[in-house]
C-alpha positions as CSV (number, residue, x, y, z in Angstrom):
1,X,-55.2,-41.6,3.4
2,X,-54.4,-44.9,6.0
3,X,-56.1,-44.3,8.8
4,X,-53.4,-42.8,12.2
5,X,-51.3,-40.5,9.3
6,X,-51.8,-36.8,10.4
7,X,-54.0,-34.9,8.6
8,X,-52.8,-31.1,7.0
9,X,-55.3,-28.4,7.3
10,X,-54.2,-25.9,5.1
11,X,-56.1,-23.1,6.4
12,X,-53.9,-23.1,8.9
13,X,-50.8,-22.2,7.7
14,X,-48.3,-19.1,7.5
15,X,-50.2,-15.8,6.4
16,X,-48.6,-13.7,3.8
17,X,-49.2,-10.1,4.6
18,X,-47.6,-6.4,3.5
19,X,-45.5,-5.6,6.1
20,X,-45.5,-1.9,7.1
21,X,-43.1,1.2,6.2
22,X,-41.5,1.1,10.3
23,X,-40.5,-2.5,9.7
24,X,-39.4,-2.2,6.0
25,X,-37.3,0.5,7.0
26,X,-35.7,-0.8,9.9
27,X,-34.9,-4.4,7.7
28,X,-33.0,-1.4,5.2
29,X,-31.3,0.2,7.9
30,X,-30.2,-3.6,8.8
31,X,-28.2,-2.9,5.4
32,X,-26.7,-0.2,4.9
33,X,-26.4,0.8,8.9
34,X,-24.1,-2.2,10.3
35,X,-22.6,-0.1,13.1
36,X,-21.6,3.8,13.7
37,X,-19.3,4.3,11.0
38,X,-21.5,3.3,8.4
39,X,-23.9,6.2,9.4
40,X,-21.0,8.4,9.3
41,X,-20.0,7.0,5.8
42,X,-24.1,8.3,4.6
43,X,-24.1,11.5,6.3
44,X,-20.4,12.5,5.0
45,X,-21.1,11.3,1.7
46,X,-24.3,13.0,1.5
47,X,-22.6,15.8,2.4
48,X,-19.8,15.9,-0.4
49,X,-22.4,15.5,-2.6
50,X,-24.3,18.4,-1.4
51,X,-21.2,20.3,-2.8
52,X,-19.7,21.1,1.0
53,X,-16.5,22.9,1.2
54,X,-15.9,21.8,5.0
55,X,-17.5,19.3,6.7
56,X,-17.3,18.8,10.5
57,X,-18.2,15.3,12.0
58,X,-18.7,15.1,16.2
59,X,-19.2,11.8,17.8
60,X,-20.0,10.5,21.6
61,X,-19.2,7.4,22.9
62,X,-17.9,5.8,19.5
63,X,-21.0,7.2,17.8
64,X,-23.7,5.1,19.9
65,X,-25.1,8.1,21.7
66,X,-24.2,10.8,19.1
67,X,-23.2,11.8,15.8
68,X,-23.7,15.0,13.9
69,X,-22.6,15.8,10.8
70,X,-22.3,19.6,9.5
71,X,-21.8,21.0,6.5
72,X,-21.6,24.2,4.1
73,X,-23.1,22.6,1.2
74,X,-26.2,23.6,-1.3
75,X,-29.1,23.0,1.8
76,X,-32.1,21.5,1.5
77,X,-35.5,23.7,1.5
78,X,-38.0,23.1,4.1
79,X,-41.3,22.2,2.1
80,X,-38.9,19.1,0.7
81,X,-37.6,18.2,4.5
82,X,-40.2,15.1,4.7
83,X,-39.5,13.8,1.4
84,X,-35.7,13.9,2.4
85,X,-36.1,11.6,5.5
86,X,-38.9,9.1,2.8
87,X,-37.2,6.0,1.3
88,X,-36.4,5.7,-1.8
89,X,-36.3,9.6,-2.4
90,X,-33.5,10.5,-3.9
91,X,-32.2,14.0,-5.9
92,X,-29.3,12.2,-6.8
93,X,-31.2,10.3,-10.1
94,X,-34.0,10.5,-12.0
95,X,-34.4,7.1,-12.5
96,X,-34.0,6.8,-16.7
97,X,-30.4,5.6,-16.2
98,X,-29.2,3.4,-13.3
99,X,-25.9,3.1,-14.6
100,X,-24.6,6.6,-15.2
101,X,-23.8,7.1,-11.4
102,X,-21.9,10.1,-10.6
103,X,-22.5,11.0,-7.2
104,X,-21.6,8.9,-3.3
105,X,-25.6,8.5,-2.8
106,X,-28.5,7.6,-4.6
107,X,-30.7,5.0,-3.2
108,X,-32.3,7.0,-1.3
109,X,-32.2,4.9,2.2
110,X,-29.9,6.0,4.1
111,X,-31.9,9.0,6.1
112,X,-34.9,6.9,6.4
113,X,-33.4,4.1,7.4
114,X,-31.0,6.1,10.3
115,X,-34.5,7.8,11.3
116,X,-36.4,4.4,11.5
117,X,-33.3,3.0,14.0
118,X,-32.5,6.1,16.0
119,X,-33.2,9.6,17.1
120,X,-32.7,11.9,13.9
121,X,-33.2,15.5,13.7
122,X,-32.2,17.3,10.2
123,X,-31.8,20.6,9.8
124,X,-31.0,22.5,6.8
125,X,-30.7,26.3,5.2
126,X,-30.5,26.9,1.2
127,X,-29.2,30.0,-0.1
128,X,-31.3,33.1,-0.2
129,X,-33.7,32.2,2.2
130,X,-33.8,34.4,5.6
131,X,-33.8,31.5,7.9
132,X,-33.5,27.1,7.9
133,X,-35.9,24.6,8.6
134,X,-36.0,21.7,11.0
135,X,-37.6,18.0,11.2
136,X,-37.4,15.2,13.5
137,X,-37.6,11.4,13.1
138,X,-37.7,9.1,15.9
139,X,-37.9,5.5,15.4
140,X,-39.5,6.0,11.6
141,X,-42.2,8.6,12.9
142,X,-41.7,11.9,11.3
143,X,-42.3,15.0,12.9
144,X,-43.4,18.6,12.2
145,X,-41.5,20.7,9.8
146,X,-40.2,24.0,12.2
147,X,-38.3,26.9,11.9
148,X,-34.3,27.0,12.7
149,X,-31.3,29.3,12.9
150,X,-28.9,28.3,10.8
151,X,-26.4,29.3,8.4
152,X,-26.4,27.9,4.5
153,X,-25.8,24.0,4.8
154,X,-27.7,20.9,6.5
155,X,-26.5,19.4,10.1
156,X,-28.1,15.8,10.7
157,X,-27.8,14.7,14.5
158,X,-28.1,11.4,15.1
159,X,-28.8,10.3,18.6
160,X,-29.6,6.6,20.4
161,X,-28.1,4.8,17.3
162,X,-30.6,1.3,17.3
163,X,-32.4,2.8,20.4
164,X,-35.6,1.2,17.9
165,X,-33.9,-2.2,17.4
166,X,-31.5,-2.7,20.7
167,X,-30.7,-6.3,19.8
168,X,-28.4,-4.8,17.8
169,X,-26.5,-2.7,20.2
170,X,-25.4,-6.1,21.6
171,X,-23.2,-6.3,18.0
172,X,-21.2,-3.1,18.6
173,X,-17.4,-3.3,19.6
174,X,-16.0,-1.3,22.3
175,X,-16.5,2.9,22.3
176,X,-12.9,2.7,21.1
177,X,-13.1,0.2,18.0
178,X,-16.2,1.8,17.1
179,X,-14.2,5.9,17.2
180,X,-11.9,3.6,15.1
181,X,-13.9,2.7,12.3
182,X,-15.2,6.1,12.2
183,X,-11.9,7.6,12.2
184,X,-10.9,5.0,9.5
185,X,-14.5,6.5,7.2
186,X,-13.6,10.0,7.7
187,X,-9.8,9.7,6.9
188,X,-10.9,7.4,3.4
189,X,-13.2,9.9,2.7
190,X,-10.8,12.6,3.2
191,X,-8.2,10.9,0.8
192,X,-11.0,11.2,-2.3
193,X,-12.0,15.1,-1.6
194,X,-8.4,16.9,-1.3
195,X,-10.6,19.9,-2.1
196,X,-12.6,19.4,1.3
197,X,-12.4,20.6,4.8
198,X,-12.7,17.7,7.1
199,X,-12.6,17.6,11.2
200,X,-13.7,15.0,13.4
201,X,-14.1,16.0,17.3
202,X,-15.2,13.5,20.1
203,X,-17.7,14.8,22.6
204,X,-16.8,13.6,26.2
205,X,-19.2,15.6,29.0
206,X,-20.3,18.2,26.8
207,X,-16.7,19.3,25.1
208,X,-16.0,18.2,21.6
209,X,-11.9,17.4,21.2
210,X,-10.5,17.5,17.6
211,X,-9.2,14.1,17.2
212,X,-8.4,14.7,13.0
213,X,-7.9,18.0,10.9
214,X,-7.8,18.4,7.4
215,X,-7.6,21.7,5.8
216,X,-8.7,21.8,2.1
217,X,-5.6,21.9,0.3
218,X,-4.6,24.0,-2.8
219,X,-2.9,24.1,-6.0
220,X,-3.4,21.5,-8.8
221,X,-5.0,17.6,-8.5
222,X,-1.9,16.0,-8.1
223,X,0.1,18.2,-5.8
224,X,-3.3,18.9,-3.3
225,X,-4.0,15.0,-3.5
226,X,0.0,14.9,-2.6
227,X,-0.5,17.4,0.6
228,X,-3.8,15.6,1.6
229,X,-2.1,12.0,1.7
230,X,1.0,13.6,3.6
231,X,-1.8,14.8,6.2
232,X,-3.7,11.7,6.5
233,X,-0.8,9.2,6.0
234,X,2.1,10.4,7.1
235,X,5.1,12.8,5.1
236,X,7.1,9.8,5.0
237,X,5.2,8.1,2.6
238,X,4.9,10.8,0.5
239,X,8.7,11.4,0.3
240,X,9.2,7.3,-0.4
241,X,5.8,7.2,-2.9
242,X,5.8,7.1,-6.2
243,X,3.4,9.0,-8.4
244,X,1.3,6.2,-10.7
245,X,-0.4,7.7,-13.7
246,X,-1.1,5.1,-16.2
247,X,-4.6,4.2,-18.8
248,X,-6.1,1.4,-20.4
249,X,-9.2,0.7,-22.3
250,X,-10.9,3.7,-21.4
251,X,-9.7,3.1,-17.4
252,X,-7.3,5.8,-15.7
253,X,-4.9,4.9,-12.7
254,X,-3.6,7.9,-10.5
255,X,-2.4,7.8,-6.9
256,X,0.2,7.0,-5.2
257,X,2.7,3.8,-4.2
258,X,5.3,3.7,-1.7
259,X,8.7,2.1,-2.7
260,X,8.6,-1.4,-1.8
261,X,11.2,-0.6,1.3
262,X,8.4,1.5,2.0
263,X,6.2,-1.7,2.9
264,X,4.6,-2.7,6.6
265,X,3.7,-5.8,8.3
266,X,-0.3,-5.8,7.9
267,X,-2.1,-4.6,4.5
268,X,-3.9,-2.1,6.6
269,X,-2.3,0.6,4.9
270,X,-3.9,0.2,1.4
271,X,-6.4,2.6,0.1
272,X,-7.9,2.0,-2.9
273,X,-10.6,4.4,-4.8
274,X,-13.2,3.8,-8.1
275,X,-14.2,7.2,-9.3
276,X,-13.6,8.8,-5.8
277,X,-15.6,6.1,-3.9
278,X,-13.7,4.3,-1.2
279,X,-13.9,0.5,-1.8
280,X,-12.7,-2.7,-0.2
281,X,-12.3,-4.9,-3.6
282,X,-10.9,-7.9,-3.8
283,X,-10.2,-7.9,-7.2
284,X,-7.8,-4.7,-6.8
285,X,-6.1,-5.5,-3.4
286,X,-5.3,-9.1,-5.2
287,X,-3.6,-7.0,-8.6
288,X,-2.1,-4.4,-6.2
289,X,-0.3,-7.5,-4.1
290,X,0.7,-9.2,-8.0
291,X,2.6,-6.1,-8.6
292,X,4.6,-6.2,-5.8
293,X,4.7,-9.3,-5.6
294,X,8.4,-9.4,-7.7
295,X,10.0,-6.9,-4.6
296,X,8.4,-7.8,-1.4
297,X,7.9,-11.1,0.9
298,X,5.0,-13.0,1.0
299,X,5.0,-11.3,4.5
300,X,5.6,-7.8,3.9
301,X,2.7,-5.6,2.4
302,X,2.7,-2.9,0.1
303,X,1.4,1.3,1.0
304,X,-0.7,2.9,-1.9
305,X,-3.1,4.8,-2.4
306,X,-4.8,4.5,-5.6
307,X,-7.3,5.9,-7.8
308,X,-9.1,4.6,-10.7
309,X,-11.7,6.5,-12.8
310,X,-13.9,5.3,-15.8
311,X,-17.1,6.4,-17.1
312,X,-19.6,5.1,-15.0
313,X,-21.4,2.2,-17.3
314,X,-17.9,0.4,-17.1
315,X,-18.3,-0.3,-13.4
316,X,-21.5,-1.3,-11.4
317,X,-21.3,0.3,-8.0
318,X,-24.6,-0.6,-6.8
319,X,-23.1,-4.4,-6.4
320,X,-23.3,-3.8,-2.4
321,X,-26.2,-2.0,-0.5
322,X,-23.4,-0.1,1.6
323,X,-21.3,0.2,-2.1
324,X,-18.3,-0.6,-0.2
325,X,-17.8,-3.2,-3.3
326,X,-17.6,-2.3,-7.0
327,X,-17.9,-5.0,-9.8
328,X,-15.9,-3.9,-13.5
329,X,-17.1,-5.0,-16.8
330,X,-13.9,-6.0,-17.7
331,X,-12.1,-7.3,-14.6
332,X,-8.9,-8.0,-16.3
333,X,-8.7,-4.6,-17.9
334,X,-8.8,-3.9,-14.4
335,X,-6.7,-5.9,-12.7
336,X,-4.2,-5.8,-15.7
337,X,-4.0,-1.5,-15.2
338,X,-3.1,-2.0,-12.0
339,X,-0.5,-4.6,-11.9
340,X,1.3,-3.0,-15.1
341,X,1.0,0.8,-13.7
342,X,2.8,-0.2,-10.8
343,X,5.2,-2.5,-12.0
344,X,6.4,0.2,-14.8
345,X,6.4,2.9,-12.0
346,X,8.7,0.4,-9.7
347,X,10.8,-0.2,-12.4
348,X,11.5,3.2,-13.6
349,X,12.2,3.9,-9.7
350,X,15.6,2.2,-10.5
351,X,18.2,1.5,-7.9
352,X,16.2,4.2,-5.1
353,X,16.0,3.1,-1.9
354,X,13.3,4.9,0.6
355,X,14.8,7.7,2.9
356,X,13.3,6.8,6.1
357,X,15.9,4.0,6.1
358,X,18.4,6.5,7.2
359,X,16.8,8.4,9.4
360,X,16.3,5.2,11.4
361,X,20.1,4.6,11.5
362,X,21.3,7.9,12.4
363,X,18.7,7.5,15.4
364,X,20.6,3.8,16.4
365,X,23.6,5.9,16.2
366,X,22.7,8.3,18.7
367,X,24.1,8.0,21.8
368,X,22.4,6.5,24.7
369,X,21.7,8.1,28.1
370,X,24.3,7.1,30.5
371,X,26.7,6.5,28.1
372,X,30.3,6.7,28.6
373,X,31.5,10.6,28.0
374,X,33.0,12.2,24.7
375,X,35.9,13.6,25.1
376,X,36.4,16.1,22.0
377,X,40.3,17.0,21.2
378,X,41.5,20.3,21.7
379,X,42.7,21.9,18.7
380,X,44.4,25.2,20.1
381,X,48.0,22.4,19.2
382,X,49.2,21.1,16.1
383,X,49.9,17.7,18.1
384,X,46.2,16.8,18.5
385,X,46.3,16.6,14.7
386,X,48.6,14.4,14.1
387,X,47.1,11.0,13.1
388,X,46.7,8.3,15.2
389,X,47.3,4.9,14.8
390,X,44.5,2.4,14.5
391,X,45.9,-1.2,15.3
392,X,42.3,-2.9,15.6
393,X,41.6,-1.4,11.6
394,X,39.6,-4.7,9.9
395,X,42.3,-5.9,7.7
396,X,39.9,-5.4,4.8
397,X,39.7,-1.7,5.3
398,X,43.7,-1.0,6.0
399,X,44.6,-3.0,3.2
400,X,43.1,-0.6,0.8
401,X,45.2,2.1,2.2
402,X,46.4,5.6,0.0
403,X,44.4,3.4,-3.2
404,X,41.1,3.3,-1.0
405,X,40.1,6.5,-3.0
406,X,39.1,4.6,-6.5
407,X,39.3,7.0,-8.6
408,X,39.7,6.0,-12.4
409,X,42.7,6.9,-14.1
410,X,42.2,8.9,-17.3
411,X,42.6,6.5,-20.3
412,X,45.1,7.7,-22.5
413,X,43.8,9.6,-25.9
414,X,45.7,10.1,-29.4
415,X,47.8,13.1,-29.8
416,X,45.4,16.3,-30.1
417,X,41.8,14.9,-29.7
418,X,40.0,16.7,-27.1
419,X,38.2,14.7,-24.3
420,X,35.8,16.1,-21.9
421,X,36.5,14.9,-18.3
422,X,34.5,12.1,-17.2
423,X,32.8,13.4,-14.2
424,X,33.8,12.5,-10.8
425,X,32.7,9.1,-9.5
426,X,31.3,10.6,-5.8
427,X,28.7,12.2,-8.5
428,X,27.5,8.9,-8.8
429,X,23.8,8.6,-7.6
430,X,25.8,5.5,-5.3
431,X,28.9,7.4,-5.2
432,X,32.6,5.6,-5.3
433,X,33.4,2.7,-2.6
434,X,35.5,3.4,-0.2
435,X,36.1,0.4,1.7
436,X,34.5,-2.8,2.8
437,X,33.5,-3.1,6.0
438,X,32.8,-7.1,7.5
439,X,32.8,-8.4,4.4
440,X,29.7,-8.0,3.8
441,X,28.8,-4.1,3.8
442,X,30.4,-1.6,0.9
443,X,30.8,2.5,2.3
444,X,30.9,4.3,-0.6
445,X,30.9,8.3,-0.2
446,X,28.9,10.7,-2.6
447,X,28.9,14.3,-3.2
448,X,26.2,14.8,-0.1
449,X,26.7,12.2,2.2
450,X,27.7,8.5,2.6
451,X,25.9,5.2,1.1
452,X,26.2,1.7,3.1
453,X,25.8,-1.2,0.5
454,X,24.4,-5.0,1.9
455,X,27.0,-6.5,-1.3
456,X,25.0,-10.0,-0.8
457,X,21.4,-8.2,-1.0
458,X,22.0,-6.4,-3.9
459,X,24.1,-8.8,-5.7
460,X,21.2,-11.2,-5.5
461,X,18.8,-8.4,-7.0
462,X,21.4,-8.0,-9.8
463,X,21.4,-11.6,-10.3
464,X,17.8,-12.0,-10.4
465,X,17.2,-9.2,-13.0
466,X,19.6,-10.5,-15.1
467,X,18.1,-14.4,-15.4
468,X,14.5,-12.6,-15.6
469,X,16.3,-10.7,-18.6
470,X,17.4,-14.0,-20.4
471,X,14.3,-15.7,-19.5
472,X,12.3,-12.8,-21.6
473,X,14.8,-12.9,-24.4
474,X,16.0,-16.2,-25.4
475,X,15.8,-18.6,-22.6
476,X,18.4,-19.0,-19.7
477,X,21.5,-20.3,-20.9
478,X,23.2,-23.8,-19.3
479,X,26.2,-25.3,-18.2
480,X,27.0,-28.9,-18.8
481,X,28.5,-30.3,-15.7
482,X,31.4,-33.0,-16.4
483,X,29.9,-34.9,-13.5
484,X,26.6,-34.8,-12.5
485,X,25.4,-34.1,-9.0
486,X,23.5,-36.3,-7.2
487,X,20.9,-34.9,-4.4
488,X,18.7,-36.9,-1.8
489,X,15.7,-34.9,-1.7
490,X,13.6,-36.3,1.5
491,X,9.8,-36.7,1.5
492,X,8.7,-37.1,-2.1
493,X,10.9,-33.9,-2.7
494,X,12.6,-35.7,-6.3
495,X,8.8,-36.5,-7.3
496,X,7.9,-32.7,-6.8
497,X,11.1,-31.4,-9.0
498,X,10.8,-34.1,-11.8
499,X,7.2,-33.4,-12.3
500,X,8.3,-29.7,-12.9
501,X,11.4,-30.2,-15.1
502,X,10.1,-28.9,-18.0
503,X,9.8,-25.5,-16.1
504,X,12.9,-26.0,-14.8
505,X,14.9,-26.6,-18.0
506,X,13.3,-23.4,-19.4
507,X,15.5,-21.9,-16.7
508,X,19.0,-23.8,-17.2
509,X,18.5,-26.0,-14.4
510,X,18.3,-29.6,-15.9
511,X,17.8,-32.4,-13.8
512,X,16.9,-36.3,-14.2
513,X,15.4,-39.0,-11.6
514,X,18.0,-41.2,-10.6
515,X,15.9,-43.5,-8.5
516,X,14.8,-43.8,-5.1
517,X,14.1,-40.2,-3.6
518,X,17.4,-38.6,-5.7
519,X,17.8,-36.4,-8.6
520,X,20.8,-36.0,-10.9
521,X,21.6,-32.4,-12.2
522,X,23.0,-32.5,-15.3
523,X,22.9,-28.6,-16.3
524,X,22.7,-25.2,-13.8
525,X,22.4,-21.9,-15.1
526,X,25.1,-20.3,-16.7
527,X,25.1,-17.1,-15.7
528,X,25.7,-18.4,-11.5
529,X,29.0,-20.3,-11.9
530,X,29.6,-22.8,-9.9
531,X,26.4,-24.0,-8.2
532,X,26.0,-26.2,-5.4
533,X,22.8,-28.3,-6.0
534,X,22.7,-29.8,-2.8
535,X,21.5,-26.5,-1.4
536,X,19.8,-25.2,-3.9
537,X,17.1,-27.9,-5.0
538,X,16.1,-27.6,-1.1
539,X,15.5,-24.1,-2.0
540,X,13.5,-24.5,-4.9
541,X,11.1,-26.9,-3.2
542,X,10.0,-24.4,-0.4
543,X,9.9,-21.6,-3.6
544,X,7.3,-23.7,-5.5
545,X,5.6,-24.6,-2.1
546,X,5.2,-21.0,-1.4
547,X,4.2,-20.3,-4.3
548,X,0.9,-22.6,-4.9
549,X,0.5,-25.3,-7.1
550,X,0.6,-25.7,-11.0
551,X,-1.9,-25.6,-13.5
552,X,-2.5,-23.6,-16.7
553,X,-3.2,-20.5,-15.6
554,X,-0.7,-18.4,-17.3
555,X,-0.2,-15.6,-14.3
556,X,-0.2,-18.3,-11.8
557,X,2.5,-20.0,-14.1
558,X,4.8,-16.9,-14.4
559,X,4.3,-16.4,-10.6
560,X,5.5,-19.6,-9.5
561,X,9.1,-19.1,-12.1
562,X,9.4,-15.8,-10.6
563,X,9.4,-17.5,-7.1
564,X,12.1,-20.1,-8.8
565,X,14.2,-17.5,-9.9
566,X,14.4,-15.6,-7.2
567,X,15.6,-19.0,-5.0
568,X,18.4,-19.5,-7.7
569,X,19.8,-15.6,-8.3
570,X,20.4,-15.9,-4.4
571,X,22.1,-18.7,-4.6
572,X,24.0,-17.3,-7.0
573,X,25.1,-13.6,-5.2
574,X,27.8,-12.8,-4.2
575,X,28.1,-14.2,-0.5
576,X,28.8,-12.3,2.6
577,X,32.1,-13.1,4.0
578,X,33.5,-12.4,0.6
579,X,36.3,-9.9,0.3
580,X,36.2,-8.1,-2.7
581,X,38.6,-5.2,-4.4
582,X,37.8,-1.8,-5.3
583,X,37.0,-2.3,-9.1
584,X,34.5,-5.1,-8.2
585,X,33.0,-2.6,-5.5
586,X,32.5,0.4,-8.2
587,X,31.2,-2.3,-10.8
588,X,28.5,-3.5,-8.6
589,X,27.6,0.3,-7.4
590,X,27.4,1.3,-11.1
591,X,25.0,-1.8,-12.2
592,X,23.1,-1.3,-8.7
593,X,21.9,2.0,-10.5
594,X,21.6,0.8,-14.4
595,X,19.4,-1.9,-12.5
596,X,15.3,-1.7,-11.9
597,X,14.6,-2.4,-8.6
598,X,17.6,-2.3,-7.0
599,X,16.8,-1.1,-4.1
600,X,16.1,-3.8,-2.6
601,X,16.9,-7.3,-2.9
602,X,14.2,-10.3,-3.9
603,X,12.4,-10.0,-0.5
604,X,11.9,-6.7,-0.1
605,X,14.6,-6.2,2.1
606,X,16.9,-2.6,1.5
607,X,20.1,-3.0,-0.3
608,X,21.5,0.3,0.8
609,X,21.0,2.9,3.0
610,X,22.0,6.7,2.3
611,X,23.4,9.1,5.2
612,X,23.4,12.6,4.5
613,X,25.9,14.6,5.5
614,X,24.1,17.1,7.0
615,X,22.5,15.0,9.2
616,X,25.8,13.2,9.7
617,X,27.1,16.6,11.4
618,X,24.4,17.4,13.4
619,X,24.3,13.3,14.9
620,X,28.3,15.0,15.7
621,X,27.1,18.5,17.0
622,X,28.5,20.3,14.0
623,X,25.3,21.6,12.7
């Protein structure tokens, strides 16, 4: 070696050395404890594995000074206390078979690694014996095993969360976010056990307040997991969900989706379940946002709450240390259940519409303090009757006059064949028109109440099904024009259509470059009438921008024609502004409920909104 290079001694450098148990246990607890909530998550899962019928959870300050879990479940004996609070002890498996999971728990680190980080005191009773047994771990060192009072069941208190490791205290979110995320646990947790008891009480100077109560609920899987989402989530989503049941390949799909006028701003209302374990997967919240995909805006998001269960060697839940993740054998069995549960479910929906919609306009309608007073006739005289005239009538609602009533006249039959009345139109699911209000909104009255119809909305959703209909069968029929139509697209817009006109020609829109930044349309779909292109190829560049780029994959593909579609059917709806007669009003009531998803138009806006008549009274005082 040249003389001034350094010289290595290599008895010098890094010592490898074993480290021990308090350190190996705290780098576990690094894992599967990130903050409160995840020792919440352990304990309540432990619990609902124990076989608890009610489980209470109390937490102080957001679960940094406190959190004890209680439960009724099978107990834990005394002389097995220690091994309870060991890593890597587990009752949960035996080992043989890492793959046949069946239970919440079953590594086997979670107590030891909330004793090695905090103040942990466990306490448990089984069955049969006179009285429980206690043990304390602070900071991984393990106490004495001593007697306790208490019933059958196991508490674990957890006090001074990271008291051991306070570096990480400097991690947690406010008191507040933190009870948030624990609420969020509990209320997941909740959704999977129907059968359960849950509470969760905050502590504040001594007191414990309920802040959530579930009682276990009854009856059979589908009506108690129906009463336990009504709890949790709300009774409105349960009256505007619909009940998904579907199987493939040896996967099962229950639950339950909200109609996609059902939807909210942030995806923060999605729960998603493998084999009653709550899970954040990618995978599933990517096919549950594909099946809505065809109904909702890119920034609308849908509700669910869904539930897939498999044998457990067809999915790996061990693919996170806090199993928040799951990883299938099959993704696309998977992710194709999903997509074509829902889709089938939202299709067989038909022309429904969710309820809260009217409930939200009855409460506009409502007068406002301070308004001017209603003066209510007085009907003791025949004079307050009398009608009055109503010179400031929209001329498309007087128009219609005596004939605004639209019902068909009986077709005439040959001499002496019977013909059973055809029912009533107000028995209509949509009921019969009776007028047009703004030239844009249908009233149509039913046997129960009264319907308002958007005419452009749902004449685009009409539209739209019917091109996605001819797209599946044969192809979308064209229209040669006689001249073509010349369009300036700015920006390298022409480039962009041309280098999709393949795509576009499958969907009876033909166009040709015709130099510079211009295209020349040749051919529009049929099926619209007369089109103009100079305001719908605008359209269809934003829809293919939206909707990602191109490439071979097939879903990707159908996606982006979907997205293409929808741009064209609303250029051809029927616009607002447009008057239209009673026939054409009934027609497009009748196809609104012969149609899937007519209940709201392409972006996931309503079509219609139903008033009862009930509530209709009482908004008047009559009821």
């Amino acid at each position: 070696m040249p003389d001034g290079d350094p010289k290595i001694d290599t008895n010098t450098g890094p010592v490898i050395r074993q480290l021990d148990d308090t350190v190996i246990s705290r780098i576990a607890a690094g894992e599967v404890v990130e903050r409160p909530a995840s020792a919440v998550k352990e304990l309540v899962e432990n619990a609902i594995d124990a076989g608890a019928t009610r489980i209470d959870v109390e937490v102080a300050d957001g679960g940094k000074s406190l959190i004890r879990v209680s439960d009724d479940g099978c107990g834990i004996p005394s002389e097995d206390l220690p091994l309870a609070l060991a890593r890597h002890a587990t009752s949960k498996i035996d080992g043989s078979d890492l793959l046949a999971i069946r239970s919440f728990g079953f590594r086997g680190e979670a107590l030891a690694a909330l004793g090695a980080v905090g103040r942990l005191t466990l306490t448990s009773r089984v069955m049969g014996r006179d009285a429980g047994a206690s043990i304390a771990s602070a900071g991984g060192t393990l106490g004495a095993v001593r007697p306790a009072a208490r019933g059958c069941g196991t508490t674990v208190e957890l006090r001074d969360l990271f008291y051991a490791t306070p570096a990480r205290l400097k991690f947690l979110r406010t008191d507040r976010a933190e009870m948030q995320a624990v609420s969020d646990i509990v209320r997941r947790l909740a959704m999977a056990e129907p059968g359960i008891a849950f509470t969760l009480s905050q502590v504040t100077d001594g007191e414990a307040r309920v802040s959530f109560r579930a009682d276990a609920e009854t009856g059979d899987l589908w009506g108690a997991l129906r009463g336990r989402l009504g709890r949790i989530m709300g009774s409105d989503f349960t009256e505007n969900a619909l009940a998904i049941d579907a199987e493939r390949e040896g996967l099962h799909l229950g639950g339950f989706a909200a109609l996609p006028t059902f939807s909210r701003g942030a995806a923060t209302h999605q729960y998603l379940f493998v084999n009653g374990r709550p899970v954040r997967d990618k995978l599933l919240t990517g096919a549950l946002r594909a099946a809505y995909s065809d109904v909702l805006s890119r920034d609308r998001h849908p509700v669910a709450a869904l539930f897939i269960s498999c044998d457990p060697e067809l999915v790996d839940v061990n693919v996170h240390p806090a199993k928040a993740e799951v990883r299938f054998r099959d993704p696309g069995t998977a992710r194709g259940l999903v997509v074509s549960g829902l889709r089938h479910a939202l299709a067989e929906a038909g022309h429904r519409s969710s309820s809260h919609l009217g409930g939200a306009a009855l409460g506009a309608m409502r007068p406002e303090a301070g308004a001017p007073p209603v003066y209510q006739r007085d009907y003791t005289t025949r004079a307050s009757w009398a009608p009055q005239p109503a010179p400031d009538l929209q001329p498309g609602f007087a128009e219609m006059g005596p004939s605004a009533r639209f019902d068909p006249a009986p077709a005439p039959t040959p001499a002496g064949e019977v013909v059973e009345p055809a029912a009533p139109i107000e028995d209509y699911p949509l009921g019969a028109a009776r007028a047009q209000l703004h030239e844009n909104y249908i009233v149509a009255q039913t046997r129960s109440g009264v319907v308002i119809v958007d005419q452009h909305a749902a004449h685009e959703r009409l539209v739209y099904e019917r091109l996605k209909g001819q797209m599946a069968a044969n192809g979308i029929a064209s229209q040669a024009l006689l001249v073509p139509q010349i369009v300036e697209l700015p920006n390298g817009g022409a480039d962009t259509l041309l280098a999709e006109s393949d795509a576009l020609a499958q969907l009876g829109l033909v166009i040709e470059p015709f130099g510079g930044g211009a295209v020349a349309v040749r051919e529009t779909p049929a099926l619209l009438g007369q089109v103009d292109a100079a305001k719908l190829l605008p359209d269809l560049l934003d829809a293919l921008e939206e909707a990602g780029a191109g490439g071979g994959d097939a879903g990707l593909l159908g996606a982006r024609l979907d997205a293409v579609l929808s741009r064209v059917a609303c250029h051809g709806s029927v616009r607002s502004g447009r008057r239209m007669g009673a026939e054409e009003m009934n027609a497009l009531l009748r196809e609104m409920e012969a149609t899937p998803h007519s209940g709201q138009c392409n972006h996931g806006r309503p079509t219609y909104v139903e008033l009862k008549l009930s509530d209709i009274e009482r908004l008047f005082g009559r009821a």
